[in-house]
C-alpha positions as CSV (number, residue, x, y, z in Angstrom):
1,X,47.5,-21.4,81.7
2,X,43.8,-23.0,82.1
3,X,42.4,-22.7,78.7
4,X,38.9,-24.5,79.2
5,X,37.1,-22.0,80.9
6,X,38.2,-19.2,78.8
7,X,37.4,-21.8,75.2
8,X,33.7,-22.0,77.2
9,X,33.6,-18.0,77.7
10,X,35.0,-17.2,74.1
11,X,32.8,-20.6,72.4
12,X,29.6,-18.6,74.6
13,X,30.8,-15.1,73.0
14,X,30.5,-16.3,70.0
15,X,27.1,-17.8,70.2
16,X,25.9,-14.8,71.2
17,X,27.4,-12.6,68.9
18,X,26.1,-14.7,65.7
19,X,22.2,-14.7,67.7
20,X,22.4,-10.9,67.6
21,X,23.9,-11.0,64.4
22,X,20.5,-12.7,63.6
23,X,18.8,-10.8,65.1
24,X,19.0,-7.5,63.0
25,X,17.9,-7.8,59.7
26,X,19.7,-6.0,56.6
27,X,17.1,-3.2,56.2
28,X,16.9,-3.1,60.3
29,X,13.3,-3.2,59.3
30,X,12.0,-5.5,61.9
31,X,14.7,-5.3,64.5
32,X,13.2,-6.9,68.0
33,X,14.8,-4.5,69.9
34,X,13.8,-6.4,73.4
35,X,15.9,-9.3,72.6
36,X,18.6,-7.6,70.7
37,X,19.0,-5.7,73.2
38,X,19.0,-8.8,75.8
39,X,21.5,-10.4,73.9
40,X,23.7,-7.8,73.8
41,X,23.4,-7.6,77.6
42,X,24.4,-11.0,77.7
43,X,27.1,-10.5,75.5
44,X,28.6,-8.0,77.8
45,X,28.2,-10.4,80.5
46,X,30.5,-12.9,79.1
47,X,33.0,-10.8,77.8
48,X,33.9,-9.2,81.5
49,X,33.9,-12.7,82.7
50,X,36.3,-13.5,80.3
51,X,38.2,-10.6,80.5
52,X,38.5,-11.2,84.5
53,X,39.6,-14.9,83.8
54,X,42.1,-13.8,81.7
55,X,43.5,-11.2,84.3
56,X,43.5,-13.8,87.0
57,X,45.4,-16.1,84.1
58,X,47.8,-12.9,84.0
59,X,48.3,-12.1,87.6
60,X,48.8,-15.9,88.2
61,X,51.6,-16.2,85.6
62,X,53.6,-13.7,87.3
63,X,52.4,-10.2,85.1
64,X,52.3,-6.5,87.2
65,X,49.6,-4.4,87.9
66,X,51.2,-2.0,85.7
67,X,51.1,-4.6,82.9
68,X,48.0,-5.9,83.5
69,X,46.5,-2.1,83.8
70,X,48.8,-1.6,79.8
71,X,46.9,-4.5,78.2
72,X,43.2,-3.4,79.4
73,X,44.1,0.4,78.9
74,X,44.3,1.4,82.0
75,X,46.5,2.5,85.1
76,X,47.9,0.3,87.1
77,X,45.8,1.6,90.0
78,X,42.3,1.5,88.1
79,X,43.2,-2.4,87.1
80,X,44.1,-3.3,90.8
81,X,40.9,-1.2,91.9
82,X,38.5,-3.4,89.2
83,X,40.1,-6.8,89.0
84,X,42.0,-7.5,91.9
Protein backbone atom coordinates (compact mmCIF):
# COMPACT_ATOMS: atom_id res chain seq x y z
CA UNK A 1 0.00 0.00 0.00
CA UNK A 2 1.28 3.68 -0.99
CA UNK A 3 0.71 5.61 2.07
CA UNK A 4 2.15 9.12 1.14
CA UNK A 5 -0.34 10.36 -0.97
CA UNK A 6 -3.21 9.33 1.28
CA UNK A 7 -0.83 10.99 4.67
CA UNK A 8 -0.85 14.31 2.17
CA UNK A 9 -4.78 13.93 1.48
CA UNK A 10 -5.67 13.07 5.33
CA UNK A 11 -2.56 15.80 6.64
CA UNK A 12 -4.78 18.42 3.89
CA UNK A 13 -8.15 17.13 5.60
CA UNK A 14 -7.16 18.01 8.58
CA UNK A 15 -5.93 21.53 7.79
CA UNK A 16 -8.99 22.23 6.57
CA UNK A 17 -11.18 20.94 9.03
CA UNK A 18 -9.32 22.89 12.01
CA UNK A 19 -9.58 26.42 9.36
CA UNK A 20 -13.41 25.85 9.39
CA UNK A 21 -13.30 24.95 12.83
CA UNK A 22 -11.94 28.54 13.13
CA UNK A 23 -13.91 29.84 11.32
CA UNK A 24 -17.25 29.65 13.34
CA UNK A 25 -17.19 31.26 16.36
CA UNK A 26 -18.96 29.83 19.69
CA UNK A 27 -21.97 32.12 19.57
CA UNK A 28 -21.99 31.70 15.53
CA UNK A 29 -22.20 35.39 15.91
CA UNK A 30 -19.98 36.47 13.18
CA UNK A 31 -19.77 33.39 11.01
CA UNK A 32 -18.22 34.38 7.39
CA UNK A 33 -20.33 32.28 5.77
CA UNK A 34 -18.37 32.91 2.14
CA UNK A 35 -15.30 31.23 3.40
CA UNK A 36 -16.87 28.77 5.69
CA UNK A 37 -18.61 27.73 3.24
CA UNK A 38 -15.46 27.68 0.69
CA UNK A 39 -13.64 25.64 3.08
CA UNK A 40 -16.07 23.27 3.48
CA UNK A 41 -16.14 22.96 -0.38
CA UNK A 42 -12.63 22.28 -0.17
CA UNK A 43 -12.97 19.92 2.39
CA UNK A 44 -15.25 17.79 0.37
CA UNK A 45 -12.75 18.05 -2.35
CA UNK A 46 -10.11 16.27 -0.49
CA UNK A 47 -12.03 13.74 1.11
CA UNK A 48 -13.42 12.15 -2.37
CA UNK A 49 -9.83 12.29 -3.52
CA UNK A 50 -8.93 10.39 -0.68
CA UNK A 51 -11.69 8.20 -0.63
CA UNK A 52 -10.90 7.35 -4.51
CA UNK A 53 -7.10 6.68 -3.61
CA UNK A 54 -8.07 4.50 -1.14
CA UNK A 55 -10.42 2.46 -3.49
CA UNK A 56 -7.72 2.29 -6.08
CA UNK A 57 -5.30 1.08 -2.82
CA UNK A 58 -8.34 -1.58 -2.46
CA UNK A 59 -8.88 -2.73 -5.96
CA UNK A 60 -5.04 -2.88 -6.34
CA UNK A 61 -4.61 -5.22 -3.28
CA UNK A 62 -6.86 -7.73 -4.69
CA UNK A 63 -10.55 -6.51 -2.90
CA UNK A 64 -14.08 -7.14 -5.01
CA UNK A 65 -16.44 -4.78 -6.21
CA UNK A 66 -18.72 -6.20 -3.86
CA UNK A 67 -16.30 -5.40 -1.06
CA UNK A 68 -15.23 -2.39 -2.07
CA UNK A 69 -19.16 -1.28 -2.75
CA UNK A 70 -19.63 -2.96 1.59
CA UNK A 71 -16.95 -0.56 2.89
CA UNK A 72 -18.37 2.78 1.10
CA UNK A 73 -22.09 1.60 1.61
CA UNK A 74 -22.99 0.81 -1.42
CA UNK A 75 -23.70 -1.96 -4.20
CA UNK A 76 -21.29 -3.42 -5.89
CA UNK A 77 -22.66 -1.99 -9.10
CA UNK A 78 -22.95 1.74 -7.84
CA UNK A 79 -19.08 1.43 -6.57
CA UNK A 80 -17.90 0.02 -10.03
CA UNK A 81 -20.29 2.78 -11.70
CA UNK A 82 -18.44 5.75 -9.33
CA UNK A 83 -14.89 4.63 -8.84
CA UNK A 84 -13.91 2.33 -11.35
Amino acid sequence: MQTGYATILAENIVALSSTIQKQIPANYGDVDYKSTIEYARQLTVKCELLKRHLVDEMRAEGYTWAEVGHVLGVTRGTAWEVYS
